[in-house]
C-alpha positions in Angstrom: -58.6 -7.1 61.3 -56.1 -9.9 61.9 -54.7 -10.3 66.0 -52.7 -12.9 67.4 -53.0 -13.4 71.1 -50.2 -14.8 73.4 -51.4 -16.0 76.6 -48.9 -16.2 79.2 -49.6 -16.5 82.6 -46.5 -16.3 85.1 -47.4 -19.4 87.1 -45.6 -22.6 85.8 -45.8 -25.9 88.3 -43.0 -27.9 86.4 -40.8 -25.4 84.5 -40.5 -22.5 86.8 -41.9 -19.1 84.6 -41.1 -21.1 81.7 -42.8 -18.3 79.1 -39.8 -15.6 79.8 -37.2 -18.7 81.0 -34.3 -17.8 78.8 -33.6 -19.1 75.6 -30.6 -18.6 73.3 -30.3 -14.8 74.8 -33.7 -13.9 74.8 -36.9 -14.9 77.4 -39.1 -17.8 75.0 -42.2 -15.7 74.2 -39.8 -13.2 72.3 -39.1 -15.9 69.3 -43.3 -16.1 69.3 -43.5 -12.3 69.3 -41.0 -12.2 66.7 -42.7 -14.7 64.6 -45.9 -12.7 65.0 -44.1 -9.9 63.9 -42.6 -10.9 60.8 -45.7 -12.5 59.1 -47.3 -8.7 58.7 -50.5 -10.3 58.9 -51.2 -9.2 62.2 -52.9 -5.8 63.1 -52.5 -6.4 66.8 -50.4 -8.7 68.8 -51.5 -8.8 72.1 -50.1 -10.8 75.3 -52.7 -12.1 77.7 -51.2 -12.5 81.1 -51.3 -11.8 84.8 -47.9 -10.6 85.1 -46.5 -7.3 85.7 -43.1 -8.7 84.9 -43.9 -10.4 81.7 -45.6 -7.4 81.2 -42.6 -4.9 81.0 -40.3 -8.3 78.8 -42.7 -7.9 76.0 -43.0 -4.8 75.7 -39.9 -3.9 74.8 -40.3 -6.7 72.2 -43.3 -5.1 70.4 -46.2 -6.7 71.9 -48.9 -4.9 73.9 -50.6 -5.7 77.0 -53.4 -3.8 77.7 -54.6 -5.4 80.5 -53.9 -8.0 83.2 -55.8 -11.0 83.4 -57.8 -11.7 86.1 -56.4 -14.0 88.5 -59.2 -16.9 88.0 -58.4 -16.5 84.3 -54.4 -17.5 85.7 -54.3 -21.0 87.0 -53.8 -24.3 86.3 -57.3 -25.6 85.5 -58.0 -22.2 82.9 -58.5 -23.6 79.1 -56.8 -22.0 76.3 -60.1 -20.9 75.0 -61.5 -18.9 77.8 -58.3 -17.1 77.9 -58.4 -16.2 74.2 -62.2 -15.3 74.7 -61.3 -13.2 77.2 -59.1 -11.0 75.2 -61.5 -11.1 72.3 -64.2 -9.9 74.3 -61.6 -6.9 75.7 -61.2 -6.0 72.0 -64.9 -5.8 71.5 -65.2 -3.8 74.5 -62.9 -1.3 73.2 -64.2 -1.1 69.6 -61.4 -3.4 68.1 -63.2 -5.6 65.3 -61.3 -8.8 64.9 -62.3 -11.2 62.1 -59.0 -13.7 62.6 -57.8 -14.3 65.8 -54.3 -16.5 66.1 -53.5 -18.0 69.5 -50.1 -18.0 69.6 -47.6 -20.3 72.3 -45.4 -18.6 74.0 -43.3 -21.8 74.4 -42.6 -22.3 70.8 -38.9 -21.1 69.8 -39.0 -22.9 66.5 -42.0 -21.4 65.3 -41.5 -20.4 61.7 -43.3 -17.3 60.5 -44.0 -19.0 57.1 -46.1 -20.9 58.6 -48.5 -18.6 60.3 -49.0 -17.1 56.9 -49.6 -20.2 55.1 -52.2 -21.3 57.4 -53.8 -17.9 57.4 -54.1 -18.6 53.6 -55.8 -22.2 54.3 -58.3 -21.0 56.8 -59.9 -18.0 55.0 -59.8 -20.7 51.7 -61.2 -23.3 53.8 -65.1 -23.1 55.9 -63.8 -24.5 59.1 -63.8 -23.8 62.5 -60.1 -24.2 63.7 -57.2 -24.2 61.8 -54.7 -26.2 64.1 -50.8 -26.8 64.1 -50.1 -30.8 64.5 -47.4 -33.0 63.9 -47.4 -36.9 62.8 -46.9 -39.5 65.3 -43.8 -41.4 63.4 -45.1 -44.4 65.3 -48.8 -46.0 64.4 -50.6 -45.3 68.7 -53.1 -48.3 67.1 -50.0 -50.2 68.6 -49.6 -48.1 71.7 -50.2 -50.0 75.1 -49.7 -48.8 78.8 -48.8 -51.1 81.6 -50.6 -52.2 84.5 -49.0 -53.8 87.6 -46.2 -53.9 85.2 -47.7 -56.3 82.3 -48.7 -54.5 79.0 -52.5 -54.0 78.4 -53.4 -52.4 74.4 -55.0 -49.3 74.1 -56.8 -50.6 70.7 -57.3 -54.2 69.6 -57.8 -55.2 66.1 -54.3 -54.2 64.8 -51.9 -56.5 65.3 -52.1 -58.5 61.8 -52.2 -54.9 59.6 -49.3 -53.8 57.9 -48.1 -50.2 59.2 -49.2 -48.8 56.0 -52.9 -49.9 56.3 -52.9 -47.6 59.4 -53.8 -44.4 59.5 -52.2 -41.1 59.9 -52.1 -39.9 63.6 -51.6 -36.3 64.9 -51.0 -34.4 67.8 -50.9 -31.2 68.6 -47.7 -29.3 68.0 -48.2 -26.6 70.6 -47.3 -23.5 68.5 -50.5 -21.6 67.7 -54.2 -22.3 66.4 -56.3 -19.9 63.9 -60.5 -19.4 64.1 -62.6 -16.5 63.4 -64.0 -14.4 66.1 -67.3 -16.7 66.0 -65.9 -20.0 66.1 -63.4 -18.9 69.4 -67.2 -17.9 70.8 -69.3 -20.7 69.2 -67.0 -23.7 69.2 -64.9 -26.6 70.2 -61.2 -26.0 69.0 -61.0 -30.2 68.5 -64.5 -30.3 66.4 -65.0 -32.4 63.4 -65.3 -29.0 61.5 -61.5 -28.5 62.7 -58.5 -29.4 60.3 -54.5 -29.1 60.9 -51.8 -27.4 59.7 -48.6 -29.7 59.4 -45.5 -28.8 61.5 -42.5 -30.9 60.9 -41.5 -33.3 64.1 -38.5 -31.2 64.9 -40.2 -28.1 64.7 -43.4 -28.6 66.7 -42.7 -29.0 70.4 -44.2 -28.5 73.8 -42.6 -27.2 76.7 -44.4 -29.1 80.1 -40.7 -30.5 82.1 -37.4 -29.7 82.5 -37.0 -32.7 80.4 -38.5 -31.0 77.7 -36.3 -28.2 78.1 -33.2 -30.1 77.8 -35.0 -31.8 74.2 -35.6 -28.3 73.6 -31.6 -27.4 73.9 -30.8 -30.4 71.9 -33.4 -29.6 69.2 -31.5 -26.0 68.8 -28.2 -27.6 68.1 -30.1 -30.0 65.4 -31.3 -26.9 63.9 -28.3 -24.9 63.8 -29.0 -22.6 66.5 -32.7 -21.7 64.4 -34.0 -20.2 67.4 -30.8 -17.6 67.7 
């Protein structure tokens, strides 16, 4: 059995609710419900959250809730992982036997369905723990720097005399969903050495944290011809 877990919790510091904030017509977590959805991998799709009000949105989109987290499962120092172990063990509890479990973002309109099936593919092919979805830095952080008392001070040293294409690839994480088996979500670290990545385009992959993300969020939409519609 296949499920893909949404967590989302109702309290957002920066972008106020941003999981149901409206997006294109709909609340976000619909476009990661629909996504869900559409792959027909899934056997459940369940949405982990504290919310009575999020609750009754996704609902009506498909989704089931069948609890409500705990409140010290809901604020802002509560990993990804606990939450998703959380559910897992609720699913145990109640006799559901899940051998893939998806964590799905609910902040991730541009998520493509595709996708989610494609890496499904790679991590039931593959022996690893994590299947994770990551997008290239386009610019080498061996050059990155931060300043201090306003003068620049590098991150790495070592780097200046290589060409760019002596460097290698750099990732980060694109913030739309991850894939493990019931034991590694137990067992594991999501960022171990027996993790690998599943590629999402630059424009595709994107995190919502500020309200200056939203606005890059907006203007993403437009580059995509209103993909998220």
């Amino acid at each position: 059995m296949n499920i893909a877990i949404i967590p989302a919790r109702i309290g957002s510091k920066r972008v106020k609710q941003k999981n149901i904030k409206i997006f294109e017509g709909k609340p976000l977590i619909y476009y990661s419900i629909k996504a869900a959805k559409k792959t027909k991998i899934f056997d459940k799709i369940l949405v982990s959250t504290d919310s009575k009000k999020i609750r009754d949105i996704v609902l009506r989109y498909g989704a089931e809730v069948p609890f409500l987290r705990p409140k010290k499962l809901s604020d802002d120092y509560t990993g990804t992982k606990d939450v998703i172990n959380h559910s897992i063990k609720w699913c145990m509890k109640n006799k559901i036997e899940a051998k893939y479990v998806c964590c799905i973002y609910p902040t991730a309109p541009f998520i493509n369905y595709k996708n989610l099936i494609k890496s499904y593919k790679l991590i039931k092919k593959k022996k690893v723990d994590f299947i994770i979805s990551a997008s290239k830095f386009q610019s080498s952080v061996f050059r990155s720097f931060y300043l201090k008392n306003g003068k620049i001070n590098k991150i790495f040293s070592g780097f200046d005399n290589k060409r760019s294409q002596e460097l290698k690839n750099t990732y980060y994480d694109a913030g739309q969903f991850y894939w493990g088996n019931k034991e590694s979500w137990t067992l594991k670290d999501i960022f171990s050495k027996n993790s690998t990545i599943f590629e999402i385009p630059v424009l595709e992959g994107f995190d919502l944290n500020t309200n200056e993300d939203w606005k890059n969020i907006i203007k993403l939409n437009k580059i995509h011809g209103n993909k998220a519609s």
